[in-house]
N, C-alpha and C positions, 0 to 999 in steps of 0.2 A: 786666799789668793794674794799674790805679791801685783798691783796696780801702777801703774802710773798714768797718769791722769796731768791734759793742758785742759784748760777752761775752767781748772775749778774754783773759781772766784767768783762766776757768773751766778746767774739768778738758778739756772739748773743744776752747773757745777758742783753748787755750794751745798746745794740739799740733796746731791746724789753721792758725794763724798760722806757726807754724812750719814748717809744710810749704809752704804758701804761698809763706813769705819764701823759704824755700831753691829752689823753683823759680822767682824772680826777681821774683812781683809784689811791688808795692810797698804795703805795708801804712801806714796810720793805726791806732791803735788808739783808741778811745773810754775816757775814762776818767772819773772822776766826783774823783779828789781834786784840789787847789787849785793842784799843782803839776807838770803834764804834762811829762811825759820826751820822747827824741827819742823819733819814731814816735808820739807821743801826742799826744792833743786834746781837751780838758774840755769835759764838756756835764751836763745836767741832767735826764734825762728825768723826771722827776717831776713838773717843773714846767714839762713842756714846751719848755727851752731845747736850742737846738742850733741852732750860726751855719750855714745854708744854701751859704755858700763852704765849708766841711768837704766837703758832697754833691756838688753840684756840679763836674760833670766827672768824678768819678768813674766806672770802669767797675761796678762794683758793688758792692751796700751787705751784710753779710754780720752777721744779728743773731740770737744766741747768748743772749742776757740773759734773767737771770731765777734768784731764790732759789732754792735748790737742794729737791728734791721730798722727799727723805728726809732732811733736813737736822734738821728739829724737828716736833716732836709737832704733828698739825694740830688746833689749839686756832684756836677764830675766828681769832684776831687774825693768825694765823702764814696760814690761807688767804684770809687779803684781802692777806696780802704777797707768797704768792703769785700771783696775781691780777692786781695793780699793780705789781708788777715787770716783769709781761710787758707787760700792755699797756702802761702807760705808754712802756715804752722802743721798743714794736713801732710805738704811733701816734705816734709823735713823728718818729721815724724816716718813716713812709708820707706825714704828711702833709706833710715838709720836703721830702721829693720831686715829692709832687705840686705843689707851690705854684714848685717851678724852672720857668723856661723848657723847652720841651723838647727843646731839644738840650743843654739841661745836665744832663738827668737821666741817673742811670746805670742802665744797659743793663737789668743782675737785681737783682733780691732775695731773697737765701736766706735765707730767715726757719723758724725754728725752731719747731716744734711736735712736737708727740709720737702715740704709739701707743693712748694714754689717749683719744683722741678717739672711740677706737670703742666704749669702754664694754663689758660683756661680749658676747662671740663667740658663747660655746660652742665648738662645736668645729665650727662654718663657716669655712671658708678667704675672709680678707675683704681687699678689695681697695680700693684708694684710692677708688674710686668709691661703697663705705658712709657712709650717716649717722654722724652725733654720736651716740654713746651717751646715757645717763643718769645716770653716774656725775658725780660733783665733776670728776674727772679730766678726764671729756670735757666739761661743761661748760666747764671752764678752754681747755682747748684750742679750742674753737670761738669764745670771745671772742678769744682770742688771733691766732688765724688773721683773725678779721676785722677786727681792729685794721692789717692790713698791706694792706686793701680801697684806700683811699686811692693806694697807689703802683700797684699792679692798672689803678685806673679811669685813673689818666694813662698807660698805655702803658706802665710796666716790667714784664720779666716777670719774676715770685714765683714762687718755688718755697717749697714750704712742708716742711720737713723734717720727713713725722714720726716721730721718733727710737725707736725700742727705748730698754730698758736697754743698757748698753753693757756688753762683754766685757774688760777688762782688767787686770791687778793693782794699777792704781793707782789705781783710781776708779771710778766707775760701778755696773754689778749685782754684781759680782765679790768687789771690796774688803772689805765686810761681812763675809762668807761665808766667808773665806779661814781666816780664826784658828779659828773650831768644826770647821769641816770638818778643819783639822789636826788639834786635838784629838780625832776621833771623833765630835764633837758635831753633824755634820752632819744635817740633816733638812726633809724634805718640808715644807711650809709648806701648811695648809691638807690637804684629801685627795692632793693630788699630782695629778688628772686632770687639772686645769689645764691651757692652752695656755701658754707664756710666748712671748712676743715680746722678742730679745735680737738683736746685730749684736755683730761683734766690731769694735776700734778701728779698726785697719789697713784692713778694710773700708769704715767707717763715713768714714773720710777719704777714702779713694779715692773712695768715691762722692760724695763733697760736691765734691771738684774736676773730677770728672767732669761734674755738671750746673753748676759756676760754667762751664762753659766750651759744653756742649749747651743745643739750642734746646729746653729742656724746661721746662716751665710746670703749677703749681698743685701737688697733693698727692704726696709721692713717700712711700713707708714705706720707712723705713730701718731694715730687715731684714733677717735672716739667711736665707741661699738654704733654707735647711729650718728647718720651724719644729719644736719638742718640746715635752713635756709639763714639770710642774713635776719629775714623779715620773724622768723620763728626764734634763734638768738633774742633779738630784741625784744621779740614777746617775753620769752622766757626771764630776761632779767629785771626787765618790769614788775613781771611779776613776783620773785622773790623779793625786791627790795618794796613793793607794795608801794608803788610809783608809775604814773604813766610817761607811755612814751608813743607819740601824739608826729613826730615830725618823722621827715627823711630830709637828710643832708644831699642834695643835688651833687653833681660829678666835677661842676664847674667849681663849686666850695672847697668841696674835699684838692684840688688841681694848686686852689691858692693856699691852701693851708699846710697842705703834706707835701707838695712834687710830686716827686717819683712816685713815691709808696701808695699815693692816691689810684694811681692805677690797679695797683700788685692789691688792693683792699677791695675793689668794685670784680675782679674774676672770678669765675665761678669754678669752684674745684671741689669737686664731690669723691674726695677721696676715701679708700674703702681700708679697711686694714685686713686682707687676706692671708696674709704669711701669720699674725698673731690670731686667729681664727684658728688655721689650722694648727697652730701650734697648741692649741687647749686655753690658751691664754684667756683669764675670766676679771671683766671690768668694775671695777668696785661703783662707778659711776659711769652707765654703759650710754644715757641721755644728757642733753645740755641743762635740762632742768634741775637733773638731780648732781650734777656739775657745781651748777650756779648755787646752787644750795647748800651745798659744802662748802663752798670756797666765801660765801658771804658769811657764812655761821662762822668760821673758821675765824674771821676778820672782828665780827662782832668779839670773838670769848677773848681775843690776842687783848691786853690792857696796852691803851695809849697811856 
């Protein structure tokens, strides 16, 4: 397949381009600085630019972009970058598609969104077919998702990826956690009852190439075949790093430390992954355990 691909710089980008390339398709990557490498092509989404011969003929547009969620304290100014990161780069994208001919438009579009859309669960097992929460999160994510309307209404088929935290040692939910939890300092975040919604990496790629390539359309959650609690998490990575974790972080801590995100951390969202069930789709790490146990073994063999 002929790809082009915004986000692939990021922590997922970077390792789904690469699997990509290494199974033979032939990647663009989108990039914003003044001087594009091979496999590169400069665009602007901010200001709306992106040359149409980039999309064009394209088998599929694959869009990853967007400031990173626990990146900085969300102060105004950091969630309108939020915000405009995504859309900007998602309609800019949707509507350079819809404005091609249409036999020039490419096939899908894997467009990125998250598990924040659902806002708190409780403890309902919730399926792509739920509303937008009410959180900022899901807020973000429903402008987001409908920013990619545009390629939808011309006939390409969206798939809207909404992502978990991701499992891995080198980024994602994991990465944070890794140093306290060594030290003993690990702990429950909020009461623990919590649902967390997490995928591990290896998964989280296989299923993205799995639906670039199935006739599947609209919202998928990109989820782990079992979902757990915060308080079970925390069990669990205790226990592979053969460490206790003895405390919980009160709401009022997490408030002065994080802002915003301290919230969007303490909701319970027991999301289920439905659409990749029925689609046959088989988890290589279907539990948080055996998540955690790959993704630390993984870190251990990597040489510092």
């Amino acid at each position: 397949m002929r790809i082009l691909m915004a986000g692939a710089s990021g922590f997922l980008g970077t390792r789904l381009a690469d699997r990509l390339s290494g199974a033979g398709h032939e990647i663009t990557r989108l990039v914003r600085h003044s001087r594009p490498g091979p496999g590169e092509a400069r665009w602007e989404p901010s200001q709306g630019q992106l040359d149409p011969a980039l999309v064009a003929g394209t088998d599929a547009v694959i869009n990853l972009a967007g400031a990173g969620i626990g990146d900085k304290r969300w102060s105004a100014h950091y969630r309108s970058v939020l915000r405009s990161s995504r859309v900007d780069t998602t309609g800019t994208l949707a509507r350079v598609i819809k404005n091609l001919p249409a036999g020039d438009r490419p096939r899908a579009m894997l467009q990125a969104s998250g598990v924040g859309w659902y806002g708190d669960t409780g403890d309902t097992p919730t399926t792509e077919e739920a509303p937008a929460g009410k959180t900022f999160l899901a807020d973000l994510c429903r402008v987001w998702e409908a920013a990619a309307r545009p390629a939808e209404d011309a006939g390409t088929r969206v798939v809207l990826l909404r992502t978990a935290p991701i499992v891995d040692s080198a980024g994602g939910l994991l990465k944070p956690l890794l140093v306290p939890f060594k030290l003993g300092a690990g702990a429950k975040l909020g009461g623990g009852r919590q649902w967390m919604a997490w995928m591990a990496l290896a998964d989280w790629l296989a299923a993205t190439e799995m639906l670039l390539e199935q006739d599947i359309a609209g919202p998928v959650n990109m989820v782990g075949a079992k979902q757990c609690t915060n308080a079970e998490f925390t069990k669990a990575l205790a226990k592979v790093l053969h460490r206790p974790a003895l405390f919980a972080v009160p709401g009022f801590a997490l408030d002065v430390a994080l802002g915003g995100l301290a919230e969007e951390l303490q909701v319970s969202q027991r999301a289920v992954p439905a659409v990749l069930e029925r689609a046959g789709f088989r988890w290589s790490y279907p539990d948080i355990e055996s998540a955690l146990r790959a993704a630390v073994g993984a870190q251990a063999a990597t040489p510092h």
